[in-house]
PAZAPA-4460 file (N, C-alpha, C; in steps of 0.05 Angstrom, whole numbers, plus 32768, in hexadecimal, padded with zeros to 4 digits):
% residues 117
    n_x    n_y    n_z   ca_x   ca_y   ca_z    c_x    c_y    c_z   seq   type   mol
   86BC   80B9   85F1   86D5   80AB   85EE   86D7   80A0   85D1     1      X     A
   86C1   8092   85CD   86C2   808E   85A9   86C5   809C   8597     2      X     A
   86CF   80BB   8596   86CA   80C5   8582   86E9   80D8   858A     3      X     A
   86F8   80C5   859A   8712   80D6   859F   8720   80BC   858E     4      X     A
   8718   80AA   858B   8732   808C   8584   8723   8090   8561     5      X     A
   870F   809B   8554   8701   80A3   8542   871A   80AE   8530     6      X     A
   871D   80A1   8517   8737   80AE   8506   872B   80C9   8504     7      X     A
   873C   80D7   84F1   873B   80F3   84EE   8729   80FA   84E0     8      X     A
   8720   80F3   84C3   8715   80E9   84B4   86F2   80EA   84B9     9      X     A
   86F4   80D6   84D4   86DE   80D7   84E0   86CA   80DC   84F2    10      X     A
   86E2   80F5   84F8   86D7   810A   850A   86D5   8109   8524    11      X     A
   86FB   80FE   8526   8708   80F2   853E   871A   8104   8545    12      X     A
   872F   80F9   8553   8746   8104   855A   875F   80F9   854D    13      X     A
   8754   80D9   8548   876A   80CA   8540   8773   80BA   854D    14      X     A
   876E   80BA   8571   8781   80AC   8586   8779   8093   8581    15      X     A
   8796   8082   858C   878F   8064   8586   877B   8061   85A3    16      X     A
   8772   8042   85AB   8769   8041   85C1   877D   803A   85D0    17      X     A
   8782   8040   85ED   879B   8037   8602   8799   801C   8609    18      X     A
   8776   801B   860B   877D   7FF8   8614   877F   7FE5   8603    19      X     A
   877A   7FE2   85E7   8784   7FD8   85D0   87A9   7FDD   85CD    20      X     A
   87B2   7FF9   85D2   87CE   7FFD   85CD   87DA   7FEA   85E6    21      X     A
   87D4   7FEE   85FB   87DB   7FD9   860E   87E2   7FC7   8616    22      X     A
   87C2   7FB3   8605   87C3   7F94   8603   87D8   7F95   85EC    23      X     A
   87D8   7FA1   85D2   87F0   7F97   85CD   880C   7FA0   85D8    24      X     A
   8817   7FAB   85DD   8829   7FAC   85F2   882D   7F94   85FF    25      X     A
   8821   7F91   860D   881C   7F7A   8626   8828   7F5E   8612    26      X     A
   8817   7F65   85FD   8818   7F43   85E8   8841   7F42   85DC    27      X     A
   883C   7F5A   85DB   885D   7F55   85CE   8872   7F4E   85E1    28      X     A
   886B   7F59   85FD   8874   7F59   8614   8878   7F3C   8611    29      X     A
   8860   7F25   8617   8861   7F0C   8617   8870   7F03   8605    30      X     A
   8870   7F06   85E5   887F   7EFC   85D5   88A0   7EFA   85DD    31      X     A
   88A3   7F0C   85DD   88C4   7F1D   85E8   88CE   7F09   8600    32      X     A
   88BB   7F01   8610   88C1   7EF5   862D   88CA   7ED9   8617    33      X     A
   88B3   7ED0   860C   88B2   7EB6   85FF   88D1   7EB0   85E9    34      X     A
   88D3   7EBC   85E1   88E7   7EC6   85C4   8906   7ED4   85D2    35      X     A
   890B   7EDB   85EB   8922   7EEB   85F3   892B   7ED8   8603    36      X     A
   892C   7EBF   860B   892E   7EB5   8629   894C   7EBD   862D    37      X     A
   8959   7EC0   861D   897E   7EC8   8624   897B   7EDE   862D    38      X     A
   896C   7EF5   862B   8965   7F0C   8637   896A   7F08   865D    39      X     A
   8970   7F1D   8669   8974   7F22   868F   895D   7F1F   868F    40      X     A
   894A   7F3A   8681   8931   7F39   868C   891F   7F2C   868A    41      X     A
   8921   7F15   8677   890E   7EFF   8672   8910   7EEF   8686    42      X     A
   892A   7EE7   8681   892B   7ED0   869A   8928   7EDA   86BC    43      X     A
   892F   7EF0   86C1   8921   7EFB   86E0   88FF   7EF4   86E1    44      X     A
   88F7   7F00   86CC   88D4   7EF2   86CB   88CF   7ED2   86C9    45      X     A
   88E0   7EC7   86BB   88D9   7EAE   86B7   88DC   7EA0   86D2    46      X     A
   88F5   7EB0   86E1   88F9   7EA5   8703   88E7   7EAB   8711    47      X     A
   88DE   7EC8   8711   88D1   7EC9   872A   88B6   7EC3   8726    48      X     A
   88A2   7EBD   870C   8888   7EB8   8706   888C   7E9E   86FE    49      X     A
   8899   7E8F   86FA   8899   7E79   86EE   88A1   7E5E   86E8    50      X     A
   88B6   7E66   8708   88C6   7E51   870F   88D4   7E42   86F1    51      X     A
   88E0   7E56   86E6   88ED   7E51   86CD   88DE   7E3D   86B7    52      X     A
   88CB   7E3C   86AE   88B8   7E36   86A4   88B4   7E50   8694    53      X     A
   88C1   7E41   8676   88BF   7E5E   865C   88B6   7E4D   864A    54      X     A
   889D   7E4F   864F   8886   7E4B   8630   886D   7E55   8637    55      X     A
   8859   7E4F   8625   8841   7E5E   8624   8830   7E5C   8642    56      X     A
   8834   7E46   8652   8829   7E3A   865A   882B   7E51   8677    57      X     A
   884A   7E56   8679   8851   7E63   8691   8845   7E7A   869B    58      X     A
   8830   7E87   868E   8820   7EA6   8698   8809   7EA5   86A1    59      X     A
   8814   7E9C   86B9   87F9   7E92   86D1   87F7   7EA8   86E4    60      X     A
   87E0   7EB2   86DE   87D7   7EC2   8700   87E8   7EC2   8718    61      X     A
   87F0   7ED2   8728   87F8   7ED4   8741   87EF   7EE7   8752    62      X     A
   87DF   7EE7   876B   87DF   7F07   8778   87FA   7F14   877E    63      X     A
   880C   7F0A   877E   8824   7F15   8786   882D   7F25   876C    64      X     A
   882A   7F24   875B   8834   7F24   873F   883A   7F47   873B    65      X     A
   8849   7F54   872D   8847   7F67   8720   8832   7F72   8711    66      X     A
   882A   7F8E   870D   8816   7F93   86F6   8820   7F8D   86E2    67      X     A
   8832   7F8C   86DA   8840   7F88   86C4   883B   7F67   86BB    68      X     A
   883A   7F55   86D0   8847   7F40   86CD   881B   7F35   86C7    69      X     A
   8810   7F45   86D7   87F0   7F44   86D5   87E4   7F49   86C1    70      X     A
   87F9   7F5F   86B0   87E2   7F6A   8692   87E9   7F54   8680    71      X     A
   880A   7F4B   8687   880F   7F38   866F   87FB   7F1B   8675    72      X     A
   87FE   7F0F   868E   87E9   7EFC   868E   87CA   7F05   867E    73      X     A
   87BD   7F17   8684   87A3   7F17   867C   87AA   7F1E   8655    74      X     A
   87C4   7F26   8650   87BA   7F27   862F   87D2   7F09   8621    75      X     A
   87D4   7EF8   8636   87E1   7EE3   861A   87CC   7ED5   860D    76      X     A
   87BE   7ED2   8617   87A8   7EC9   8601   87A5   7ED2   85E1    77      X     A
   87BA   7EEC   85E0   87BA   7EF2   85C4   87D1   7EED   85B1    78      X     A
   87E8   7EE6   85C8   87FE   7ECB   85BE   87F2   7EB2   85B9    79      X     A
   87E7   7EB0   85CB   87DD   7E93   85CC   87CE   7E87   85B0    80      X     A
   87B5   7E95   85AF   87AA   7E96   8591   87B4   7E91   8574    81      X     A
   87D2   7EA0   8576   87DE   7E9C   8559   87FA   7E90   855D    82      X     A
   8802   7E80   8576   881B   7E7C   8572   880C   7E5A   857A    83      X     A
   8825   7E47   856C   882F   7E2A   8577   883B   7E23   857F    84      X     A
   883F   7E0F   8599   885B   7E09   859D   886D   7DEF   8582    85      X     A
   8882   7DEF   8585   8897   7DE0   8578   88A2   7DD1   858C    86      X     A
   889B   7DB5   8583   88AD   7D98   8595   88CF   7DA2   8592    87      X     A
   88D5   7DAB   8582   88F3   7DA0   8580   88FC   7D93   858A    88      X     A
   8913   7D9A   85A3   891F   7D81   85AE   8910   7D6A   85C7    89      X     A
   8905   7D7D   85BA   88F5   7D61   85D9   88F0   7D6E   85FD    90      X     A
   890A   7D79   85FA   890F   7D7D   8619   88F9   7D82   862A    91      X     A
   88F1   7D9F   861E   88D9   7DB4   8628   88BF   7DAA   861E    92      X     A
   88B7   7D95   8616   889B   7D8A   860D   8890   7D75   8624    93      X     A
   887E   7D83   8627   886A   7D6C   8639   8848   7D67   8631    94      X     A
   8853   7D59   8624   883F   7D48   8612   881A   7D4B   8624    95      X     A
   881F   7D3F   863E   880D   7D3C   8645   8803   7D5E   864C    96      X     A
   8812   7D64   864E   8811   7D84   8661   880B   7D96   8658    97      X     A
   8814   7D97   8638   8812   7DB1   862D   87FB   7DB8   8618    98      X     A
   87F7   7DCA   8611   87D4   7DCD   8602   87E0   7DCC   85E2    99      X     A
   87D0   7DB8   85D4   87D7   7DAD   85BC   87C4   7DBD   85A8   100      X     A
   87B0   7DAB   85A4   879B   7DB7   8592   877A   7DC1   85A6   101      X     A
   8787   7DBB   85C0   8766   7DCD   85CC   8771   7DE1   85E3   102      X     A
   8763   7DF1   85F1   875F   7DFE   8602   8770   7DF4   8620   103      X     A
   8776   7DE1   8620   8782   7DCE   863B   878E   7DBD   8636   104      X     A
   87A8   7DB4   8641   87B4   7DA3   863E   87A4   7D86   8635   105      X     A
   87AF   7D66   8632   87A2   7D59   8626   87A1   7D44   8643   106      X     A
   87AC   7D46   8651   87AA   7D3D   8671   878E   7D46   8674   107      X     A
   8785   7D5F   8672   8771   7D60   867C   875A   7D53   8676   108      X     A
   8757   7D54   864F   8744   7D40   864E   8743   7D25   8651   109      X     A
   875A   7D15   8654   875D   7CF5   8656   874E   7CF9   8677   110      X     A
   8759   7D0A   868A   8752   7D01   869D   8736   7D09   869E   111      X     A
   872A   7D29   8697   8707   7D29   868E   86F7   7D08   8685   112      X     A
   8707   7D00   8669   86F5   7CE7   866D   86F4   7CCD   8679   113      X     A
   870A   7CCA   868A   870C   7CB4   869E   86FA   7CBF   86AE   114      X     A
   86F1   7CC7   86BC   86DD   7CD6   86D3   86BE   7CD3   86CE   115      X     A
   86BB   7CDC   86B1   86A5   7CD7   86A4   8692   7CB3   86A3   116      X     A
   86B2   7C9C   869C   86A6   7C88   8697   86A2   7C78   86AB   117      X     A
***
């Protein structure tokens, strides 16, 4: 298999890899959901996965879910990585709720160290 995704050069074939071509797929997929919400088809996803809930936060696991709706969960993590959210108006920000500068919202750690002391 390694020596078919091997450029030409190097005594390959040249093919990209599928599951690299994929995940990105999947990643732009997420962007597009994130970045189109005026879009039909955004917002049909945003309803039926997400109880209208359009930000990063909304690409949660479901067994019910689509493959489609499954590859994009397992690759936002590569949205996630390079994008921030923006307060602007206020509306859509939940301070406590949403992941700032760590891994989990900030609810989670206030309440981690109440438990602790």
């Amino acid at each position: 298999m390694g020596k078919i995704i091997r450029n030409k050069n190097g005594g390959g074939l040249g093919l990209r890899s599928v599951r690299q071509t994929n995940a990105a797929f999947l990643a732009k997929l997420n962007w597009r959901v994130l970045t189109e919400m005026d879009k039909l088809w955004s917002q049909i996803l945003c309803a039926k996965y997400c109880n209208n809930q359009c930000d990063l936060e909304m690409f949660t696991p479901r067994a019910d879910a689509s493959n489609a709706w499954k590859g994009m969960v397992e690759n936002i993590k590569i949205i996630q990585k390079g994008v921030r959210g923006e307060i602007g108006n206020r509306q859509n920000t939940l301070f406590w709720m949403h992941k700032w500068a760590l891994d989990k919202p900030l609810s989670s750690e206030v309440i981690a160290d109440l438990h602790q002391k």
